[in-house]
C-alpha positions in Angstrom: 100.9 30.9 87.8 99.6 32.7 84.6 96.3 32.0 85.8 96.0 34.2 88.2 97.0 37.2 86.4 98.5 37.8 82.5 98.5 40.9 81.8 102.3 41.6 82.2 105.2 39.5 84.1 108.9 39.7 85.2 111.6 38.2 87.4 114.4 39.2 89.3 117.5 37.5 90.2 120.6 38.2 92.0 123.3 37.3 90.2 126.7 35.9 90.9 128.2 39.6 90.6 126.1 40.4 93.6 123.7 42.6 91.0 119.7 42.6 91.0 118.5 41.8 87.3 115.7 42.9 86.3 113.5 41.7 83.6 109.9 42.5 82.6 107.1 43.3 79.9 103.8 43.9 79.3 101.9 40.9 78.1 101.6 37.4 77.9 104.6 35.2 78.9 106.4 35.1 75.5 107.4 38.1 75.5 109.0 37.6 79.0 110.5 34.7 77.3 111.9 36.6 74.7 113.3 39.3 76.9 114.9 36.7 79.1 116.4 34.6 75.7 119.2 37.5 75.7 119.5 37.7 79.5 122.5 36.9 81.3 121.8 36.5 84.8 122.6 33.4 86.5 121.9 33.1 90.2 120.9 31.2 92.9 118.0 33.4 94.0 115.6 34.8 92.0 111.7 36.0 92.0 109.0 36.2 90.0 105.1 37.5 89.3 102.5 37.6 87.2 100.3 40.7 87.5 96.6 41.4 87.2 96.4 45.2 87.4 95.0 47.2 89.8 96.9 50.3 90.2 98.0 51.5 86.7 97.8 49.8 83.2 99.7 47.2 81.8 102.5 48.6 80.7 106.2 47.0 81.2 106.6 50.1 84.1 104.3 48.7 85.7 105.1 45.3 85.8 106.8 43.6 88.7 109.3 43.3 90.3 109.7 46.7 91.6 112.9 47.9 92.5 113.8 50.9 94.7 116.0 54.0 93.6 119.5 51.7 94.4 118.4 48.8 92.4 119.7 46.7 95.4 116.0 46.0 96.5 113.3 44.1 94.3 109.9 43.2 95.5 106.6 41.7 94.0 103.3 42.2 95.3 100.1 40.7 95.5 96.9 42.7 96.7 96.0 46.6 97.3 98.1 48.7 99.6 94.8 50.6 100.7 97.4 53.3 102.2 99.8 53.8 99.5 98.7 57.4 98.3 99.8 58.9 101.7 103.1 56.8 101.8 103.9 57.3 98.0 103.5 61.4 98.7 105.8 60.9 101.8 108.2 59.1 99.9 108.2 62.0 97.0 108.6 64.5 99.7 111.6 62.9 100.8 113.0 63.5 97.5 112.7 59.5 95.8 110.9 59.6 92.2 108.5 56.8 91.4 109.1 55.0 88.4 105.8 53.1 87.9 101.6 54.3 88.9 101.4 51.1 91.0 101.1 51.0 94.6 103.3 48.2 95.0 106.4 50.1 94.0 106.3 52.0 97.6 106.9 48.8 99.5 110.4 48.7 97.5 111.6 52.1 98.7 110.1 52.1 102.0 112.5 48.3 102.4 115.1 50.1 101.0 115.1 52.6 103.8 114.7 50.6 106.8 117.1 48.3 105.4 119.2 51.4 105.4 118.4 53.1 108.6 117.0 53.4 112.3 116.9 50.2 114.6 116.6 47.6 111.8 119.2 48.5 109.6 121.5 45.5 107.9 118.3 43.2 109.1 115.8 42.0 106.2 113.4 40.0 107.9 113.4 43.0 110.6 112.7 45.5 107.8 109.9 43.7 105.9 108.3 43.5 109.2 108.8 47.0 110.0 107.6 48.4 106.7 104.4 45.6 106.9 103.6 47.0 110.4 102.8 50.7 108.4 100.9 49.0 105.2 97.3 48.9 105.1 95.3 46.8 103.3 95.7 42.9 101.8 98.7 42.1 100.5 101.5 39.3 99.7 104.9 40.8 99.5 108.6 38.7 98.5 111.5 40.3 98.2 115.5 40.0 98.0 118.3 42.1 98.8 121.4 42.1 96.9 123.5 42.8 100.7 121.5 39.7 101.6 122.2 36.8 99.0 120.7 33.2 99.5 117.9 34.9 101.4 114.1 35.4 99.9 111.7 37.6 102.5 108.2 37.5 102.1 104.7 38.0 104.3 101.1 38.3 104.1 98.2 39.7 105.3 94.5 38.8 103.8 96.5 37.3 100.8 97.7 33.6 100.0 101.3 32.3 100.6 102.6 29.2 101.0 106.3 27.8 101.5 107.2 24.8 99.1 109.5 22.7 101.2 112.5 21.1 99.2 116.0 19.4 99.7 118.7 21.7 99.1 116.1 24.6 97.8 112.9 26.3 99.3 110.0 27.9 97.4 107.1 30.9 98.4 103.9 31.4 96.2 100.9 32.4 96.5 99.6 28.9 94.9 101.4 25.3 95.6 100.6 24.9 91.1 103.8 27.3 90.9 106.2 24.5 92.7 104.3 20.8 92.7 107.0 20.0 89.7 109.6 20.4 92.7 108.2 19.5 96.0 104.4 18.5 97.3 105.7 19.4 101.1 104.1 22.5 101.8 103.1 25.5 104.6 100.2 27.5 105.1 101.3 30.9 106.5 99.0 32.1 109.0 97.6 35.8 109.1 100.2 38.8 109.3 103.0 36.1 109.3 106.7 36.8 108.0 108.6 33.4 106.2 112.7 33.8 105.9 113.5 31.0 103.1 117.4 30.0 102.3 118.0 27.0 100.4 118.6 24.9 103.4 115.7 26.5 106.0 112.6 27.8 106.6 112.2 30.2 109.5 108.5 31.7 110.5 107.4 34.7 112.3 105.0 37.1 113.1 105.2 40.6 112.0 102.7 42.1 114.3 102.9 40.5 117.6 105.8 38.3 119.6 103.8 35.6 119.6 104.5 31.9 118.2 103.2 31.4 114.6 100.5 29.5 113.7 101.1 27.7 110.6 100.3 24.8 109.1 102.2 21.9 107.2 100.7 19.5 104.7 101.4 17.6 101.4 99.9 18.3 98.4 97.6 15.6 97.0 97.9 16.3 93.6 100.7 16.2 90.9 102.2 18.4 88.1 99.9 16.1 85.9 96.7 17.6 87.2 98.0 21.4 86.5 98.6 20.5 83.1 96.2 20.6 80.2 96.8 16.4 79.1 95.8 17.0 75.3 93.1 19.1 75.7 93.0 22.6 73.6 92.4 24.5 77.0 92.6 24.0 80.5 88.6 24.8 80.7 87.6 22.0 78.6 90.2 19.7 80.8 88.5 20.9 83.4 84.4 20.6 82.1 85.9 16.8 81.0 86.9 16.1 85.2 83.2 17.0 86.2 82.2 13.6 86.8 85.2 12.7 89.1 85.3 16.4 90.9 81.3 15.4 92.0 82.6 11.7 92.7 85.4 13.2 94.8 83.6 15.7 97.0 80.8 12.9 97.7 83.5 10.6 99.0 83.6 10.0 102.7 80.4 11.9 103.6 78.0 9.0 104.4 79.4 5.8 106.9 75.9 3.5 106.0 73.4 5.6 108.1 74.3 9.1 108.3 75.7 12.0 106.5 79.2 12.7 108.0 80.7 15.9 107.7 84.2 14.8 108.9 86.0 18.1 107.9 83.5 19.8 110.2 84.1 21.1 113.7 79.8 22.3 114.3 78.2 19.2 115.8 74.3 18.5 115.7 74.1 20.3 118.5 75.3 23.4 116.7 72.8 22.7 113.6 69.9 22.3 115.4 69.6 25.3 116.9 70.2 27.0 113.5 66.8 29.3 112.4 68.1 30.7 109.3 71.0 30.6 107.1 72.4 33.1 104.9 74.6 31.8 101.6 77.6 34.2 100.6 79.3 34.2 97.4 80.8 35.9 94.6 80.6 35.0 90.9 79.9 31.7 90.1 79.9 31.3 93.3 77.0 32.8 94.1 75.0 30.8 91.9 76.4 27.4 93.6 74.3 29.4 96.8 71.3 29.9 94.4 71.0 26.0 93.5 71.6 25.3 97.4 68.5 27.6 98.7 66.2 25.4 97.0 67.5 22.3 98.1 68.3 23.2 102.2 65.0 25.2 102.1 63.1 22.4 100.8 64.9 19.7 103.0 65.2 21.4 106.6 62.3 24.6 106.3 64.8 26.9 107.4 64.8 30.8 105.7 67.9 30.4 103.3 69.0 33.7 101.5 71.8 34.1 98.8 73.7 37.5 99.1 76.5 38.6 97.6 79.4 38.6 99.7 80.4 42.2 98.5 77.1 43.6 99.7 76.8 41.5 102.8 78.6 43.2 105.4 77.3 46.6 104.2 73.5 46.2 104.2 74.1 45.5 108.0 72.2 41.7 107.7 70.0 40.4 111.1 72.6 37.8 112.4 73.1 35.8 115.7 74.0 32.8 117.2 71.3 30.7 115.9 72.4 31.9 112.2 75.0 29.6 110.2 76.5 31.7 107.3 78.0 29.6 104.4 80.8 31.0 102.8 81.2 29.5 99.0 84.7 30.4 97.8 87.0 28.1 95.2 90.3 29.4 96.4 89.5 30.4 99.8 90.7 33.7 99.0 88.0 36.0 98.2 88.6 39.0 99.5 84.7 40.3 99.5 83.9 36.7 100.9 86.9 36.8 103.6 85.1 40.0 105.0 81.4 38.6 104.8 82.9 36.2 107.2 84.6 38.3 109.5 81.6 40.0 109.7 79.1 37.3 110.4 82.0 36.1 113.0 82.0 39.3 114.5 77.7 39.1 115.4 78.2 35.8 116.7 76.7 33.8 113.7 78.2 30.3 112.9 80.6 30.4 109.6 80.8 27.7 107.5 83.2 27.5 104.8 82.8 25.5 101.0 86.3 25.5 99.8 88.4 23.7 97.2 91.7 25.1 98.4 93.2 23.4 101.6 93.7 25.5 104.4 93.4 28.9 102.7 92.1 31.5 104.8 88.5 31.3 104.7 88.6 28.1 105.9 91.0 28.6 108.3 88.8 31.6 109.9 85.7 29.9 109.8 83.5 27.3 112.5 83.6 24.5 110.2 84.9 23.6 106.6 83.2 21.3 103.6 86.3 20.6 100.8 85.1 20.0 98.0 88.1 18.1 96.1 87.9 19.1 92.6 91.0 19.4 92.1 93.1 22.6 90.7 91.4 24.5 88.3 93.3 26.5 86.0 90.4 28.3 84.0 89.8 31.8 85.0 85.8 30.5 84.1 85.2 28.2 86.9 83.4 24.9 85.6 84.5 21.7 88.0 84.1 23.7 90.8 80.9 25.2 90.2 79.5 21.6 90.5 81.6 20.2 93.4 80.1 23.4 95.2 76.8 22.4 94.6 77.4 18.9 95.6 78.8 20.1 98.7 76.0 22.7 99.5 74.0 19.4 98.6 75.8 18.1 101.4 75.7 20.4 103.9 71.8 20.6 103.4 71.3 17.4 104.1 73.4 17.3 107.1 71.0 19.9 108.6 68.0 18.1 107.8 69.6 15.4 109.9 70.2 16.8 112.8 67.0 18.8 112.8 65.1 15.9 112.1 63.0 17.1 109.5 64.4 14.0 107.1 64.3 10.4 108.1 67.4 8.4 108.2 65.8 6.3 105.1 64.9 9.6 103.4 68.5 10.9 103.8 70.1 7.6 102.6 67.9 7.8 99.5 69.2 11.4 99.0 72.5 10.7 99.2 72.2 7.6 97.0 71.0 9.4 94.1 73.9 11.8 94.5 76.3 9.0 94.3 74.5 8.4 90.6 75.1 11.8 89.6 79.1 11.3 88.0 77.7 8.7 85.8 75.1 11.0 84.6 77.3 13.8 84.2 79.6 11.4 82.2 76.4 10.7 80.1 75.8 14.6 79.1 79.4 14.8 78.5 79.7 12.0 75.9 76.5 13.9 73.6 78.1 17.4 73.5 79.8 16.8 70.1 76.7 18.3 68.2 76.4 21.0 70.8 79.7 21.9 70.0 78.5 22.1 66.5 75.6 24.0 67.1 77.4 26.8 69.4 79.4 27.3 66.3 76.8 28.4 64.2 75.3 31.0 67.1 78.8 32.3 67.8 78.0 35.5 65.5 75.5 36.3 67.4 75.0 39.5 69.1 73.7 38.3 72.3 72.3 35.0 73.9 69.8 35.1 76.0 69.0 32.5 79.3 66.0 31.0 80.8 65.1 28.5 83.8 62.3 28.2 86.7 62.8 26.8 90.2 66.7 25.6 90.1 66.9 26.3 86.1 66.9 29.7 87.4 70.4 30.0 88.6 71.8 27.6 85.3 70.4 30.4 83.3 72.5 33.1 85.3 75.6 30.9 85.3 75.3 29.9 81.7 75.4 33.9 80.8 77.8 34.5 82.8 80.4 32.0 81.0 79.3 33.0 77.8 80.2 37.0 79.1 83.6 35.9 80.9 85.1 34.3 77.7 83.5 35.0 74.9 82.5 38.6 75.6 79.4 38.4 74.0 75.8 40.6 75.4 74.1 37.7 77.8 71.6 37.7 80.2 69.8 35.1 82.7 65.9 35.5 83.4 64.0 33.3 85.6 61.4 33.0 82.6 58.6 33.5 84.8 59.8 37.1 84.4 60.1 37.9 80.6 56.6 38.8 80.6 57.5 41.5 82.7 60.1 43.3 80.5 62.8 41.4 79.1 60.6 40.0 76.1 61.2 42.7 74.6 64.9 41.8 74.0 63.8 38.8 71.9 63.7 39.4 68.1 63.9 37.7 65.1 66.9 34.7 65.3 68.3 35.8 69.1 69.4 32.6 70.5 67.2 31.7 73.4 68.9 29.0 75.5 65.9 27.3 77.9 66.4 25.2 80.8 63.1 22.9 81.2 61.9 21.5 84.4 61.7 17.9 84.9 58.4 16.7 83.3 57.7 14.0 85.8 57.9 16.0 89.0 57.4 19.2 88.2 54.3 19.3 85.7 53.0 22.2 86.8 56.6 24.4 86.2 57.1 22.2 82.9 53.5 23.5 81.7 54.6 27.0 82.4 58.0 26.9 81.0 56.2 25.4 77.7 54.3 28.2 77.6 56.9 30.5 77.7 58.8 29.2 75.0 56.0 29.4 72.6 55.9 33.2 73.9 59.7 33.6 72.1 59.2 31.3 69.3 56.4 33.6 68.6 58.3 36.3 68.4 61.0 34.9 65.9 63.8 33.6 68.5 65.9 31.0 68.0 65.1 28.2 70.8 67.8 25.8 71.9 65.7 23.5 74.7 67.8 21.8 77.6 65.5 19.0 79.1 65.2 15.6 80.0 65.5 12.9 77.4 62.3 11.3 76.3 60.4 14.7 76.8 58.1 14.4 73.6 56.2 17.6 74.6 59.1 20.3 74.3 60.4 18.9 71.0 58.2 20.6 68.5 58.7 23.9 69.9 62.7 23.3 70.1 65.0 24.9 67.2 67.7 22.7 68.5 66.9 19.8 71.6 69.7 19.3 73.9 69.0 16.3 76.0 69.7 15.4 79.4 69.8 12.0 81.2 66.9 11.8 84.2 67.7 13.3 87.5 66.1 14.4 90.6 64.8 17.7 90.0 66.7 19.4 92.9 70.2 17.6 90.9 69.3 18.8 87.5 72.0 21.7 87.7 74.2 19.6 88.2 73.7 17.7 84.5 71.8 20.8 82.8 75.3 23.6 83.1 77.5 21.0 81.7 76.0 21.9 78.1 76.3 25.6 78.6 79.6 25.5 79.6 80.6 23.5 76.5 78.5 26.2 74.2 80.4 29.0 75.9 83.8 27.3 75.2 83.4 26.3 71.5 82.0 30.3 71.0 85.0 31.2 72.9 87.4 29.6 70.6 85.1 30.0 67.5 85.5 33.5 67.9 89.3 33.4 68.6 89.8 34.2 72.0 91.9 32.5 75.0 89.1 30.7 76.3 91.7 30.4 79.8 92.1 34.0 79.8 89.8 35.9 79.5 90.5 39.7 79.6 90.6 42.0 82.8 89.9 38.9 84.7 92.0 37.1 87.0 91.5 33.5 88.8 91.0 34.7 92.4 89.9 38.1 93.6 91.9 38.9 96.3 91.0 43.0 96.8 87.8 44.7 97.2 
């Protein structure tokens, strides 16, 4: 579970003697593993976390578990306990010291005294749901109780956990990677549910209402095999290498001979016919998946797409409705700015659909409709397979529209979705030419900044090639749409600056291509360093190229989809050139589960 946090770690176990051990230490995992190497605490019971810190540094006092003033009570803690100021001062009032900064450590104490007192005293689950009822906030919460061995508590609320179903033994996570080597049976929590886990049962319930849960059971269709790295130096390049098969994977299913067929959707054509504008919200890479996708629903149904980022969504106050159809791109399903975009746009009566890669996580599960886009887990914190199964599926989804609004032919549709089905073989072509690339990101990684350039759907392959080059190499980068460097950023280029320069297709886009020439020559002259991305067989960019990456012919509206897979491998090889975890990358964390 390193992934989604690494700054510090620790477990806690309840031993034989009855007595809560705790270990944990700033850090990567090692030096866990070396605290533990001396450790002598055997049990049957035991949890564990990973942190990515929010409320105070990365120290081992603030590291989880946390364990109230008894040391009878340990808890971990995923998410922000929006009201923890007013309960931590309550709690120091009453006379308990806090140990740590974190606002996770109240959640111990505050279990330790209803454990202790009033109606639910002696009860666990009963506590944990008392002290949830007074939290505020997103959060994922396990803990144990040394009065309570063989018994593991945990709930949520706006934060992932799932129950790995075993024989003889019973897990809870936030992500199924943490127990696929023991079981791929697994359950969904629902919203503000409670889970009571013994090695022999599983028991459900809600924390805020007598209601029956709502939770849902499925099987993981993945192995350990596919969360481990398989002989390659980081999980980032494992994951660039499964591009073709992630894009191969999300297109499967979605065409029967005639028509596109959406068959993890619940909006009918009905329901996209009457749509008049769409609004794409993401975060991150995201967010540039929604870029790509503009072009390509705009230019197939003439509907008014626009691309906002989910943590300003909601805010702004957007113009929504019934005839609006908000698509929510998210990789784990988890976002928390994302979640609330889509609350939101639920709330004015717009239609929500969800582009997910995580099975029933809770964006999906709140929204109209659903497009998976089976790529797979992806370990990198820099998200690479995903970004181009979310394209694909945005792909999807656009032409889907188009369908049901008529404004494509069946024929024109089927043609569409036939060159899409070529694009895992052309991705697989890029792929097997990087080994120069690799070579050439080398000799730029001493750089002191990179800069990015595309037109039309280049534009967002610029952004999301700076941003990988700023996730895990940490170096200055910035994405234009190149039409704009006349209008102030040229004056970042100087002698040698890397310019990195997504080209139009030649063919079908002349116009574009002529421009985009021209502003290359604009750099050049000024002493950059031009690396060209374009088509193979593009005589008339090559004398103005530095370097010339090529890429196999595609549509223009598919380039992205060839035309990142370079810049992703020139942010990796810089990465490791430079000696950094390319799989961690500092103050960053998989999935952003707080505001």
């Amino acid at each position: 579970m390193e992934y989604r946090g690494y700054d510090s770690s620790g477990v806690a176990v309840l031993d034989e003697r009855g007595t809560v051990q705790i270990a944990k230490r700033a850090g990567g995992l090692n030096n866990l593993n070396e605290a533990l190497a001396t450790a002598d605490s055997g049990g049957r019971v035991g949890i564990g976390h990973t942190r990515w810190a929010t409320h105070g540094g990365p120290t081992d006092r603030n590291a989880h578990p946390h364990a109230d003033s008894s040391g009878r009570v340990a808890v971990v803690h995923n998410g922000i306990v929006e009201n923890f100021a007013e309960l931590r001062d309550r709690l120091m009032q009453a006379g308990i010291d806090m140990v740590s900064e974190t606002d996770s450590e109240v959640v111990a104490h505050l279990l330790a005294i209803a454990y202790r007192e009033g109606p639910t005293a002696g009860d666990l689950p009963a506590s944990m749901a008392a002290v949830c009822r007074g939290l505020e906030g997103a959060f994922t919460l396990v803990a144990l109780h040394a009065d309570e061995p063989g018994v593991l508590v945990a709930a949520r609320r706006n934060s992932p956990l799932v129950v790995g179903v075993g024989d003889g033994e019973h897990f809870v996570a936030s992500d199924v990677s943490a127990f696929i080597e023991h079981t791929r049976e697994a359950i969904e929590l629902g919203q503000d549910q409670l889970v009571v886990v013994t090695a022999d049962s599983v028991e459900i319930r809600n924390f805020m209402r007598d209601v029956e849960p709502d939770f849902r059971a499925f099987t993981v269709d993945w192995d350990l095999t596919a969360a481990e790295k398989g002989g390659f130096p980081s999980f980032m390049e494992k994951e660039i290498d499964e591009q073709p098969a992630a894009v191969e994977r999300t297109l499967l299913g979605h065409f029967d001979g005639s028509r596109i067929v959406l068959d993890e959707q619940r909006l009918g054509d009905d329901d996209l016919r009457t749509v008049e504008k769409v609004f794409v919200v993401a975060c991150g890479t995201a967010y540039h998946a929604g870029l790509v996708a503009k072009y390509a629903i705009e230019h197939w149904t003439r509907i008014p797409v626009e691309v906002e980022l989910a943590s300003e969504f909601r805010y702004r106050d957007p113009v929504l409705n019934r005839y609006t159809l908000v698509i929510a791109v998210s990789q784990s399903g988890e976002t928390a700015d994302t979640l609330e975009a889509v609350r939101h746009a639920r709330r004015q009566g717009a239609k929500v659909l969800a582009v997910c890669n995580t099975n029933g996580s809770q964006i999906p599960r709140e929204s109209d409709a659903v497009v998976y886009t089976h790529a797979g887990p992806e370990i990198g914190v820099a998200a690479t397979k995903t970004f181009l199964a979310q394209v694909t599926a945005a792909y999807l989804v656009g032409l889907a529209i188009a369908q049901a609004r008529g404004t494509k032919s069946a024929d024109e549709i089927a043609a569409e979705y036939a060159s899409l089905t070529l694009m895992p073989a052309a991705i697989a072509a890029t792929l097997e030419v990087m080994q120069p690339v690799r070579k050439l990101a080398r000799e730029i990684a001493r750089s002191k900044a990179v800069l990015y350039l595309g037109r039309h759907v280049g534009y967002p392959v610029a952004l999301e090639g700076a941003l990988k080059l700023k996730e895990i190499a940490y170096m200055h980068a910035e994405g234009f749409a190149a039409g704009e460097l006349k209008h102030g950023s040229i004056a970042l280029v100087e002698d040698g600056l890397p310019v990195i320069v997504t080209v139009p297709p030649l063919k079908s886009q002349p116009v574009l291509h002529a421009k985009m020439v021209s502003n290359i020559r604009e750099i050049q002259a000024r002493g950059a360093r031009t690396i060209i991305v374009a088509e193979e067989f593009d005589d008339t960019v090559a004398p103005f190229a530095d370097y010339l990456i090529e890429l196999p012919r595609v549509p223009t509206l598919f380039q992205p989809l060839v035309a990142t897979v370079p810049l992703q491998v020139i942010a990796a090889e810089i990465a490791a050139s430079r000696g950094y975890d390319v799989d961690k990358p500092r103050n960053l964390a998989k999935s952003v589960t707080v505001e």
